[in-house]
C-alpha positions in Angstrom: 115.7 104.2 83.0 116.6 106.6 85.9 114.9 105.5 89.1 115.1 107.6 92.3 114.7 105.6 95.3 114.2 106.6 98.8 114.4 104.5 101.8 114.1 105.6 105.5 116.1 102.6 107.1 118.6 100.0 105.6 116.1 97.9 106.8 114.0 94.7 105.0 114.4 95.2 100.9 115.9 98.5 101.3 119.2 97.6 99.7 117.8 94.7 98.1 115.6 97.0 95.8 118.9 99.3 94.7 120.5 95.9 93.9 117.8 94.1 91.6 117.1 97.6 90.0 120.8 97.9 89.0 120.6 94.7 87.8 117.7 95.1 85.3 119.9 98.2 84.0 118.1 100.9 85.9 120.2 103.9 86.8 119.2 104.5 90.8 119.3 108.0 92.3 120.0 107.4 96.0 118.0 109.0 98.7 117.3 109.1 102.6 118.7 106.4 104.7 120.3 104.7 100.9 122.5 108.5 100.7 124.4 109.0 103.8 124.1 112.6 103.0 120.5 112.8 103.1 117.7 112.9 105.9 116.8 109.6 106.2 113.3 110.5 107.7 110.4 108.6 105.5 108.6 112.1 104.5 111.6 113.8 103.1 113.3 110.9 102.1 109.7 110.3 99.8 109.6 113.7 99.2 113.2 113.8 97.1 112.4 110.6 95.5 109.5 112.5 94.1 110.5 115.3 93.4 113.6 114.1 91.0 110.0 112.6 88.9 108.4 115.7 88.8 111.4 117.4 88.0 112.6 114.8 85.0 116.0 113.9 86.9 114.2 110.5 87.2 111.8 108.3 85.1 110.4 107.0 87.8 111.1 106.6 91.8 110.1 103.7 94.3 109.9 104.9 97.6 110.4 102.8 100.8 109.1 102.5 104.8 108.2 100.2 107.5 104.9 99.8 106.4 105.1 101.4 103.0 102.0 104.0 103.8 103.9 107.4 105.0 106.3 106.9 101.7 103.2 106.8 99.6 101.3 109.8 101.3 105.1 112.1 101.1 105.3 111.2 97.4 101.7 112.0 96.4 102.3 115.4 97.8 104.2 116.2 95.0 102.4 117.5 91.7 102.6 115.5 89.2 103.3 112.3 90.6 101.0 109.1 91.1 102.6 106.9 93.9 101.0 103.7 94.3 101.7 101.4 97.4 101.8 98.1 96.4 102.2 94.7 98.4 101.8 92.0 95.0 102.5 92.0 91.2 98.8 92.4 90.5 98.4 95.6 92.0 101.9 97.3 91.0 100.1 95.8 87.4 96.9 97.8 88.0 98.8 100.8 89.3 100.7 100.9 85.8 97.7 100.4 83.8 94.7 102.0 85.5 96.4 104.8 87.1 99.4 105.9 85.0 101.6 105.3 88.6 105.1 106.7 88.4 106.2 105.8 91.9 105.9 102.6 93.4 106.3 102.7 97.3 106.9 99.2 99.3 106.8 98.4 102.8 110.4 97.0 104.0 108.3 94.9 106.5 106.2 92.9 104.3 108.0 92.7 100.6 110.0 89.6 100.4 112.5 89.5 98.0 110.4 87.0 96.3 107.7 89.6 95.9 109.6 92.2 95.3 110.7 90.7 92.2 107.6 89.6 91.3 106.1 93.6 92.2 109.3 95.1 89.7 108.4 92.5 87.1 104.2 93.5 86.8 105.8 97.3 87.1 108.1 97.8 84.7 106.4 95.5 82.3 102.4 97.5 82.7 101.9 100.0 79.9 99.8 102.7 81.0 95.8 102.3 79.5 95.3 103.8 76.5 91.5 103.5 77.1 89.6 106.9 77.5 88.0 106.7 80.3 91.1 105.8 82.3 93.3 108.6 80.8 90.2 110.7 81.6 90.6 109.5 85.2 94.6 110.1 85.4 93.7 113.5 83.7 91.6 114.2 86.3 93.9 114.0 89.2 95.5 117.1 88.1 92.2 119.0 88.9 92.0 117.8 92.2 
């Protein structure tokens, strides 16, 4: 799978994440403080992440700041995508299943690399509800 992920420091998991996402066989798209090229600035760095979803250069994108919030909000500015933030495996689980998310955003200050494990494993593992009134929701968002 082809993940984008954005960071906007080399702070906490930051390389940690590119790492354990390479290997579990993930292809990683580089952005913001993880591209030396980029802006490493939270909202743009989110914003590209996001952007190579909505755009099919990426499957998927996780998306990375201090407290995981401002990553989230960038990303969900984009059409089309679903950005979760997620601080356990039960949520990033929920996010998959109830909400059809296709970005994950961490905080760097409070993901261990315990948890982060734990957070990839629910995520990449959750299957999106096939249950009508949750597809009905996720359809929704579109109207919004």
């Amino acid at each position: 799978m082809r993940i984008a992920v954005a960071a906007d420091s080399l702070d906490g998991v930051a390389e940690r994440v590119v790492e354990e996402l390479r290997n579990r066989g993930h292809v990683v798209i580089p952005h913001g403080a993880l591209d030396v090229d980029e802006r490493a600035d939270w909202a743009w760095a989110a914003e590209r992440a996001a952007r190579d979803v909505r755009d099919g250069r990426a499957d998927q994108a996780v998306v990375c700041c201090w407290t995981g919030t401002g990553a989230s909000i960038a990303a969900n500015k984009v059409g089309g995508v679903r950005a979760a933030l997620c601080t356990d495996a039960y949520t990033a689980d929920g996010a998959r299943k109830w909400n059809d998310a296709n970005v994950l955003a961490l905080s760097l200050r409070l993901t261990s690399d315990v948890v982060l494990a734990e957070i990839l494993d629910a995520w990449f593992s959750g299957e999106p509800s096939t249950d009508a009134a949750d597809r009905a929701n996720v359809s929704h968002l579109a109207d919004i």
